[in-house]
Backbone as ProteinMPNN parsed JSONL, in Angstrom:
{"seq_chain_A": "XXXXXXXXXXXXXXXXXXXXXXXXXXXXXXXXXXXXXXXXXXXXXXXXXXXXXXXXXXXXXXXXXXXXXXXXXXXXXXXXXXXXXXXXXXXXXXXXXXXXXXXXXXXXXXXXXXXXXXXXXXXXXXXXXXXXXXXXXXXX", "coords_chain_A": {"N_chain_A": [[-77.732, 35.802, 25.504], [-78.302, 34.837, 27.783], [-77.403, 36.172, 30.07], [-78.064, 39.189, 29.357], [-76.608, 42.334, 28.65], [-75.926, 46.365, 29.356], [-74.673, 46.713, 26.888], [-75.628, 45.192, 25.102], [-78.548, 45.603, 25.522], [-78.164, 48.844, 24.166], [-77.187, 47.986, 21.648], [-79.488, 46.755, 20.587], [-81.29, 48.677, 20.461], [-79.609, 50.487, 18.62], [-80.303, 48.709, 16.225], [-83.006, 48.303, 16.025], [-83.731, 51.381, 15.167], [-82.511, 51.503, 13.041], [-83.812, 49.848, 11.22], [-86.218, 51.535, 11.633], [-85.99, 53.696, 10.443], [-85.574, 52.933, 8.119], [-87.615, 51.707, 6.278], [-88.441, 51.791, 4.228], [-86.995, 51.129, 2.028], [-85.735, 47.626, 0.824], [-85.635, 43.913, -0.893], [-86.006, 43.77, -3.842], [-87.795, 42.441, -5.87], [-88.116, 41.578, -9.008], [-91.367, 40.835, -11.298], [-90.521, 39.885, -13.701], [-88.096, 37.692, -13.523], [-85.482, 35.686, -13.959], [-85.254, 32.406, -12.608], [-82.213, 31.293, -11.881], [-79.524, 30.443, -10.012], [-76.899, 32.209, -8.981], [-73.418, 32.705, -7.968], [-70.713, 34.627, -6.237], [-67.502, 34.382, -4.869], [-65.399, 35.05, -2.281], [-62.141, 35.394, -0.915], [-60.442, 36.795, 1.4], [-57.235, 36.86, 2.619], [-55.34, 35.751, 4.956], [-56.457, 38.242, 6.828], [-56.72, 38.802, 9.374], [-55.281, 40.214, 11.486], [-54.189, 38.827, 14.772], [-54.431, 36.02, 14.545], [-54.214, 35.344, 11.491], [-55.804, 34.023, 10.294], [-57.989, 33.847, 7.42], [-60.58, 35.578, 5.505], [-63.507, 34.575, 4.997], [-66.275, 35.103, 2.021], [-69.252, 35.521, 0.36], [-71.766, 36.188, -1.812], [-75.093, 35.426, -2.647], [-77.004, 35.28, -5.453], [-80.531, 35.14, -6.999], [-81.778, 35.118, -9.804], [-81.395, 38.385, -10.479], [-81.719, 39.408, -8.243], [-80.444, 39.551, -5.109], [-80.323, 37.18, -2.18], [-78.884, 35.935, -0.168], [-76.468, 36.361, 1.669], [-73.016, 36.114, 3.25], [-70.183, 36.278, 5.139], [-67.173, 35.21, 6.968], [-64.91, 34.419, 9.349], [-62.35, 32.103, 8.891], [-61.96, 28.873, 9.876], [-59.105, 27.599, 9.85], [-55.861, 28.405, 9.516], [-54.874, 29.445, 6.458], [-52.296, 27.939, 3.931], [-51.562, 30.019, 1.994], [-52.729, 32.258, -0.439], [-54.133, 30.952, -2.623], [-55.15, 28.476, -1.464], [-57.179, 29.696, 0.84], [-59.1, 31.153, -1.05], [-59.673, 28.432, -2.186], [-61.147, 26.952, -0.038], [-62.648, 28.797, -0.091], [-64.985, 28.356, -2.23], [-65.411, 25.933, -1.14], [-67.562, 26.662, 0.695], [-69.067, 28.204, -0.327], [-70.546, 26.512, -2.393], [-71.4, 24.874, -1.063], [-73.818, 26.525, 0.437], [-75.068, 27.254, -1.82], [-75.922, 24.497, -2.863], [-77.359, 23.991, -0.798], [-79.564, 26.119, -1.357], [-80.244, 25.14, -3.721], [-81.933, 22.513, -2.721], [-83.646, 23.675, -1.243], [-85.631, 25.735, -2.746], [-86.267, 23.491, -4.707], [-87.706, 21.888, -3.075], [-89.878, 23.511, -2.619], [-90.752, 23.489, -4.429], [-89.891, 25.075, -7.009], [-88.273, 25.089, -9.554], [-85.185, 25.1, -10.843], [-83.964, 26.319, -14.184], [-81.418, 26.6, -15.25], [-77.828, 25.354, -14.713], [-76.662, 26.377, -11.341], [-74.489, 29.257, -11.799], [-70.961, 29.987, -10.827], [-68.7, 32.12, -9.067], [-65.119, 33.217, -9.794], [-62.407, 34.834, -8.442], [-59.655, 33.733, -8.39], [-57.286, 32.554, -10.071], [-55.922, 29.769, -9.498], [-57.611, 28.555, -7.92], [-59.831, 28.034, -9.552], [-58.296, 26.285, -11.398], [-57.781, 24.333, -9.804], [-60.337, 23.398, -8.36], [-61.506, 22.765, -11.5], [-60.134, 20.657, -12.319], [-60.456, 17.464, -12.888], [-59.357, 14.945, -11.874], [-58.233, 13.529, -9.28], [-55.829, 14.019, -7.081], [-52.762, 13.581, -5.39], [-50.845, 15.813, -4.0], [-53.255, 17.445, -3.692], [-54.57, 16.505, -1.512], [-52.672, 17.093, 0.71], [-52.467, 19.67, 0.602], [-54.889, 21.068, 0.744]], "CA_chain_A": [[-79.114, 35.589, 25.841], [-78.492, 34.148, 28.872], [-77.055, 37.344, 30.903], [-77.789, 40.477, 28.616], [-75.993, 44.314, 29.925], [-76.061, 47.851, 28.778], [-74.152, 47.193, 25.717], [-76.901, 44.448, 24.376], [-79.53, 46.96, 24.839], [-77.748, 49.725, 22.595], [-76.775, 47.22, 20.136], [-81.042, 46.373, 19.908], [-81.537, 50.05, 19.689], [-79.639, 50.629, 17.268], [-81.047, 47.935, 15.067], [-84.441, 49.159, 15.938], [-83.334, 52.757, 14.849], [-82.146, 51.308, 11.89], [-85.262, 49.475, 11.211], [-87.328, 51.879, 11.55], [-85.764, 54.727, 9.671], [-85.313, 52.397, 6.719], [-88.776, 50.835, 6.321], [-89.011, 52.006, 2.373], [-85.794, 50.055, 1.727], [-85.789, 46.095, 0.616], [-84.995, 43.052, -1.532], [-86.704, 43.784, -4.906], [-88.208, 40.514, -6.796], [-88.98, 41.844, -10.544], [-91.853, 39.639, -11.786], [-90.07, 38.582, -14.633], [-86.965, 36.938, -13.135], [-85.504, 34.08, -14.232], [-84.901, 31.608, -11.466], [-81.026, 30.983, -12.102], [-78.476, 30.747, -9.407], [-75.664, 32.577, -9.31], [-73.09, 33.122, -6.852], [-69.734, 35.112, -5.943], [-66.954, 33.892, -3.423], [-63.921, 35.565, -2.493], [-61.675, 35.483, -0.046], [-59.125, 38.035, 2.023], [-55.944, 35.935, 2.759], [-54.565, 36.616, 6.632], [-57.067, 39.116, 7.019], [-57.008, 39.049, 10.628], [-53.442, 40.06, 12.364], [-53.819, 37.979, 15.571], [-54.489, 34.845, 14.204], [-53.66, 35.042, 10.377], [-57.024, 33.341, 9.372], [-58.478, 34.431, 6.091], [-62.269, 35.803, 5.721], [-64.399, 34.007, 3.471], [-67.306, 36.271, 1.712], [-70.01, 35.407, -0.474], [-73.022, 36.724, -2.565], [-76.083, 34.698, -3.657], [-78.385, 35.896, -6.384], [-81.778, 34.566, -7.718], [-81.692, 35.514, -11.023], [-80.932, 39.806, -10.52], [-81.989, 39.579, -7.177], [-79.701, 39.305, -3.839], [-81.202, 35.963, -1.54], [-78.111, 35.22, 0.617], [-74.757, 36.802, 1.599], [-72.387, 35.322, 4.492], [-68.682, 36.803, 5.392], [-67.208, 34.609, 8.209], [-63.449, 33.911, 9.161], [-61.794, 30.625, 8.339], [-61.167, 27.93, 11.088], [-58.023, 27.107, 9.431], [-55.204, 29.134, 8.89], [-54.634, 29.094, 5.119], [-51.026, 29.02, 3.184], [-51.348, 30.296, 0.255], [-54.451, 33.117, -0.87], [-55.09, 30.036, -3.401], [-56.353, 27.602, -0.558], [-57.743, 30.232, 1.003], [-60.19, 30.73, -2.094], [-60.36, 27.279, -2.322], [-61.921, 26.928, 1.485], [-64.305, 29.979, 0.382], [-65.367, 27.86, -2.85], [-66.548, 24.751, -0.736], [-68.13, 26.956, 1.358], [-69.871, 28.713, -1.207], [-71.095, 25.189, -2.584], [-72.565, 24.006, 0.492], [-74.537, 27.037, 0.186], [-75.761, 27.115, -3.324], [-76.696, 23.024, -2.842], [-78.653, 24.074, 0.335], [-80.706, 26.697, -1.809], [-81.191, 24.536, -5.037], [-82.957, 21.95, -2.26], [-85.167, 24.961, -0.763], [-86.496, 25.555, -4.259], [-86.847, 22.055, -4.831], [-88.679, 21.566, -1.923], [-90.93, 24.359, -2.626], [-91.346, 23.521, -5.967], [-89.499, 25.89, -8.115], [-87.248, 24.393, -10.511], [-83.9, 26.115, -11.702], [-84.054, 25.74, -15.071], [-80.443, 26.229, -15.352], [-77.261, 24.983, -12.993], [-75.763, 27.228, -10.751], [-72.969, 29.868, -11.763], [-70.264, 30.84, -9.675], [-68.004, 33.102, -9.907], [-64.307, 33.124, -8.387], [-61.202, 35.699, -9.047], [-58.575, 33.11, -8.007], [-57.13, 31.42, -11.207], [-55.698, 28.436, -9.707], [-58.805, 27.85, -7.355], [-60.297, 27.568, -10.037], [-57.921, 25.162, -11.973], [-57.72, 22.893, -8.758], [-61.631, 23.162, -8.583], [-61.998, 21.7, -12.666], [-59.402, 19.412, -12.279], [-61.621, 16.195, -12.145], [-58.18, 14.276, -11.298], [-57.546, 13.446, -7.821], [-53.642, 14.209, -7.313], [-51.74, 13.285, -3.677], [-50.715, 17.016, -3.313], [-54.23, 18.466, -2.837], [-54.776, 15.928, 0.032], [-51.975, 18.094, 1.981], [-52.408, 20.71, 0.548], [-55.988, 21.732, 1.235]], "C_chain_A": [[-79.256, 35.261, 27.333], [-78.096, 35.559, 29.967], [-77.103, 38.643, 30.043], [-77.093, 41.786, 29.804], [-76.121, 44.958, 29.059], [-75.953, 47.601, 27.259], [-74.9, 45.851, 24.841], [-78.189, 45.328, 23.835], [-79.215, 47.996, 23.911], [-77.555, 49.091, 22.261], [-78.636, 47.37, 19.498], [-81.549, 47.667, 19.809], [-81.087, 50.612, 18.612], [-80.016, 50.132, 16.209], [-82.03, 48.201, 14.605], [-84.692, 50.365, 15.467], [-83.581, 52.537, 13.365], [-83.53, 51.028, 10.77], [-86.204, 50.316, 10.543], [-87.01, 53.521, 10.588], [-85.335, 54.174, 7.966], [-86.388, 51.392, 5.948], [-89.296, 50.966, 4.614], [-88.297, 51.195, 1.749], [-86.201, 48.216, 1.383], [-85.184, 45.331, -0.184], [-85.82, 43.314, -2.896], [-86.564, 42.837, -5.519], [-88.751, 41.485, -8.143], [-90.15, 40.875, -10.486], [-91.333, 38.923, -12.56], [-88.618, 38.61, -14.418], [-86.844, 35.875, -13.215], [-84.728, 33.459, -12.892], [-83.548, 30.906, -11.939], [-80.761, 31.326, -10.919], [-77.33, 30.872, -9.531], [-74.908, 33.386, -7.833], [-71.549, 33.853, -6.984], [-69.193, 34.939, -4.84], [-65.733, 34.732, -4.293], [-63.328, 35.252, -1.142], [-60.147, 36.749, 0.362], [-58.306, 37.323, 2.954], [-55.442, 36.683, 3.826], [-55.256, 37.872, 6.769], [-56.987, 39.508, 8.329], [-55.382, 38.739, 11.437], [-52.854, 39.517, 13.62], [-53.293, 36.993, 15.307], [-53.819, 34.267, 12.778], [-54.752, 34.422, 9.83], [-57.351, 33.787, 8.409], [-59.68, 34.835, 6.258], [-62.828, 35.456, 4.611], [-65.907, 35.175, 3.125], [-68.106, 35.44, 0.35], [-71.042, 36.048, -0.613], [-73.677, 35.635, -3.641], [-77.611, 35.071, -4.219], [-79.518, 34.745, -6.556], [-82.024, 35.046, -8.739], [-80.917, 37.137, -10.964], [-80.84, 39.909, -8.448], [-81.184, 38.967, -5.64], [-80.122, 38.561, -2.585], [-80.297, 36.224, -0.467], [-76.384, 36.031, 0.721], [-73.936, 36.072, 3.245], [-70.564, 36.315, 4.306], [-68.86, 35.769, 6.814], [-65.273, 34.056, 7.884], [-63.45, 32.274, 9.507], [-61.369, 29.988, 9.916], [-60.084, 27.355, 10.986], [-57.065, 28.042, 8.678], [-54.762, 28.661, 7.159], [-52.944, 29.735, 4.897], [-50.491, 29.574, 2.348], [-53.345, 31.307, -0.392], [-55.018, 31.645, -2.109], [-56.177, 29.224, -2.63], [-57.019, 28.631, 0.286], [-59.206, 30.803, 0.163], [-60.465, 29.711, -2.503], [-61.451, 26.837, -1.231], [-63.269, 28.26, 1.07], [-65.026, 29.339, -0.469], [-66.129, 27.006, -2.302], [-67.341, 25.54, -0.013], [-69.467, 27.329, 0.582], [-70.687, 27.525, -1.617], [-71.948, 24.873, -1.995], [-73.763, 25.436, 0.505], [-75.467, 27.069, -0.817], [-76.396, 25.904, -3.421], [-77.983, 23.565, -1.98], [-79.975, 25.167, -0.336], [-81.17, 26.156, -2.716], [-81.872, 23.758, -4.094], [-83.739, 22.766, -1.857], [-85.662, 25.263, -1.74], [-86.672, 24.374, -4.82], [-87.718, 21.926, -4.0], [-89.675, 23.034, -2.116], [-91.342, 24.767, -4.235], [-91.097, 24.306, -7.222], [-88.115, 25.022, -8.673], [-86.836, 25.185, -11.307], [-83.699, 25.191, -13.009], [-82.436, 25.341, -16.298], [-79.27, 25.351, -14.304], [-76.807, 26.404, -12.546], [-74.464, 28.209, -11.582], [-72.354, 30.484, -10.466], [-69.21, 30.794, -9.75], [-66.69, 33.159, -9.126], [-63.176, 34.29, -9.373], [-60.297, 34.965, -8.947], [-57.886, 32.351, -9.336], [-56.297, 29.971, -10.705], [-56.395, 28.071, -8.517], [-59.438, 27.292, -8.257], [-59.948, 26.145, -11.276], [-58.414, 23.954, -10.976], [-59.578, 22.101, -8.878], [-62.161, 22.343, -10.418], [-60.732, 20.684, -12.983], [-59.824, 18.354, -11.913], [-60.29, 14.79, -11.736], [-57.835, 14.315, -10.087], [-55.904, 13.327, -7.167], [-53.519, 14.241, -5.881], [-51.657, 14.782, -3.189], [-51.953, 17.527, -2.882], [-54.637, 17.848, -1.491], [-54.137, 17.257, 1.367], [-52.327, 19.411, 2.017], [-53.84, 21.643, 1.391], [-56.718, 20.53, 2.56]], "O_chain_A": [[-80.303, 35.446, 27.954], [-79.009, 35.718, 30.778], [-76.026, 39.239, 30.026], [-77.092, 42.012, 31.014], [-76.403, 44.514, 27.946], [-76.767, 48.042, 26.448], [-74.436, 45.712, 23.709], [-78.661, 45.637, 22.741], [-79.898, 48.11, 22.893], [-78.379, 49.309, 23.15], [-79.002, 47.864, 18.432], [-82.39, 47.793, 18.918], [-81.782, 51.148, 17.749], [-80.135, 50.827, 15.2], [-82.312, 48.369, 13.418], [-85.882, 50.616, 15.274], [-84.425, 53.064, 12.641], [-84.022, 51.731, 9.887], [-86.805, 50.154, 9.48], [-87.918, 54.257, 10.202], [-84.941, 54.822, 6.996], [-86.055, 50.488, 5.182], [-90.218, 50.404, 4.023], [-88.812, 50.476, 0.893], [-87.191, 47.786, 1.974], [-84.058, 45.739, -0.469], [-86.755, 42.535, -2.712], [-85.489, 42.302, -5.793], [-89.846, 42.045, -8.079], [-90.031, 40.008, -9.621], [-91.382, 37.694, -12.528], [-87.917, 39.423, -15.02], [-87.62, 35.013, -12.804], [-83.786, 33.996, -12.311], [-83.754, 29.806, -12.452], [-81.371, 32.272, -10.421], [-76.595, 30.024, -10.038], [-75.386, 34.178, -7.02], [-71.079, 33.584, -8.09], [-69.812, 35.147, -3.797], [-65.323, 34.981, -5.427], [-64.086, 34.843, -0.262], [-59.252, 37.253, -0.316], [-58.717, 37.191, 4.107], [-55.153, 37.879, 3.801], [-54.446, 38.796, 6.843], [-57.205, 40.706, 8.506], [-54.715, 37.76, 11.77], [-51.646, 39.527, 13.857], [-52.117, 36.722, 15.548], [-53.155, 33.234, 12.69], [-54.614, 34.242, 8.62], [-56.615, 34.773, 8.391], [-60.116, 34.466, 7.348], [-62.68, 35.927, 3.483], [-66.401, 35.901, 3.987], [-67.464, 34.841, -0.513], [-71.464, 36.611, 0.398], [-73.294, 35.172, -4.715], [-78.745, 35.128, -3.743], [-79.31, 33.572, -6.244], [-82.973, 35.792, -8.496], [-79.778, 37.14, -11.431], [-79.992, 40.416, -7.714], [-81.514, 37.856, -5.224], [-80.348, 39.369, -1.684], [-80.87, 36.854, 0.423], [-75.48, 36.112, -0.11], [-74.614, 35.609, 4.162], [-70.114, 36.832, 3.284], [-69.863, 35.523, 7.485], [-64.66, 33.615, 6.911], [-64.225, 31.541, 10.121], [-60.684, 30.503, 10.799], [-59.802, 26.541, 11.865], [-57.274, 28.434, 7.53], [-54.375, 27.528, 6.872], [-52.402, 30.799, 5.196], [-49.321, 29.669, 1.977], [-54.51, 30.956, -0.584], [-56.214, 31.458, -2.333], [-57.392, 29.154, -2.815], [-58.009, 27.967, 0.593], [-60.278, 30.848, 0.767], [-61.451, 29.651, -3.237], [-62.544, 26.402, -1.594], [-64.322, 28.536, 1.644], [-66.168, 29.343, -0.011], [-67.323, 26.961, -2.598], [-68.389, 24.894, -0.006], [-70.598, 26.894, 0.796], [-71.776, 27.552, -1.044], [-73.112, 24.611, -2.299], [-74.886, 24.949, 0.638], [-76.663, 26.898, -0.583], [-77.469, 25.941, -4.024], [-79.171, 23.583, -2.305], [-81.133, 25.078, 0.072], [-82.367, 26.334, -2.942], [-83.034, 24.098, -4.313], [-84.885, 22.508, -2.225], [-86.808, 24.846, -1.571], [-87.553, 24.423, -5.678], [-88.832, 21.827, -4.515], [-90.163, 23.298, -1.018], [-91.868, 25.683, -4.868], [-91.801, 24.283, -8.231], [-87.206, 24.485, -8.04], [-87.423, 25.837, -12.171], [-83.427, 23.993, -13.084], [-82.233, 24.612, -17.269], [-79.665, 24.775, -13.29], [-76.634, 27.365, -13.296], [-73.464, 27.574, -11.916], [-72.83, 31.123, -9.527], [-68.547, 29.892, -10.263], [-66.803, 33.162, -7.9], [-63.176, 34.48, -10.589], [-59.468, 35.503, -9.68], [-58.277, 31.184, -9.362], [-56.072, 29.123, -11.569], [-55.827, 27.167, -7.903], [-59.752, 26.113, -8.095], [-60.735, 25.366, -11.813], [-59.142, 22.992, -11.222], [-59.966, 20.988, -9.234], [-63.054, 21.497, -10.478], [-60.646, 20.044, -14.03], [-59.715, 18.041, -10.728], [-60.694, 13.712, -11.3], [-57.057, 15.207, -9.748], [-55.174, 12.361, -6.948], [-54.247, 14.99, -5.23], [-52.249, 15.103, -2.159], [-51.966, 18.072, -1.779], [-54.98, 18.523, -0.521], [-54.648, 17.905, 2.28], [-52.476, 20.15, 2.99], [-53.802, 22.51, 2.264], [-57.727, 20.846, 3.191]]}, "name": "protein", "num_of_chains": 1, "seq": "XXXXXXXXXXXXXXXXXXXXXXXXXXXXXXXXXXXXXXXXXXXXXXXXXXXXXXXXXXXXXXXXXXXXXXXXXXXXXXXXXXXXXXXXXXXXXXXXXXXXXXXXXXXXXXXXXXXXXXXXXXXXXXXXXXXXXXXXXXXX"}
């Protein structure tokens, strides 16, 4: 923002291109949608061959309907694809909280909780393990 060049302007042309050749396109809201959240996290373990970081990825529905998606690499090399889907899980979380308060605060009330959805099977042990155990300290 502060010094734009050439290759700012084509980037905003192409957006604008995009834009404008896709103006029929959108987010479709049925009317009758039930207000459930539901989400999908994954992660891609050393995805990135400089560094070795992982890329976290999520998808957040409103009942059928697609609200929220995020991809973003990890600030912490992960050692193991498990903590690596564990790091995309909290992430995912902190998301899904921050939208049940925006429908709270605007007055829609989920009449269920949240689902969400992970491929990892021992993210997801660690995650319902309501036992606090010494190793996950280090570990994650």
């Amino acid at each position: 923002m502060q010094s734009p060049n050439q290759n700012h302007h084509r980037a905003i042309n192409r957006v604008l291109r995009y834009i404008k050749a896709s103006l029929a396109r959108g987010i479709f809201f049925p009317y009758e949608n039930d207000i459930q959240l539901k989400a999908l996290s994954d992660s891609y373990w050393a995805f990135c061959d400089l560094t070795r970081k992982s890329t976290t990825g999520c998808c957040i529905y409103i009942g059928a309907s697609l609200v929220s998606w995020k991809t973003k690499k990890q600030n912490i090399v992960s050692h193991s694809s498990s903590k690596a889907e564990y790091r995309a899980l909290a992430t995912t979380v902190c998301k899904l909280q921050w939208l049940t308060f925006l429908l709270r605060d605007l007055q829609v009330d989920a009449v269920t909780p949240a689902n969400l959805y992970c491929d990892n099977q021992v993210a997801r042990h660690i995650v319902m393990n309501h036992v606090f155990h010494e190793r996950t300290i280090y570990c994650f």
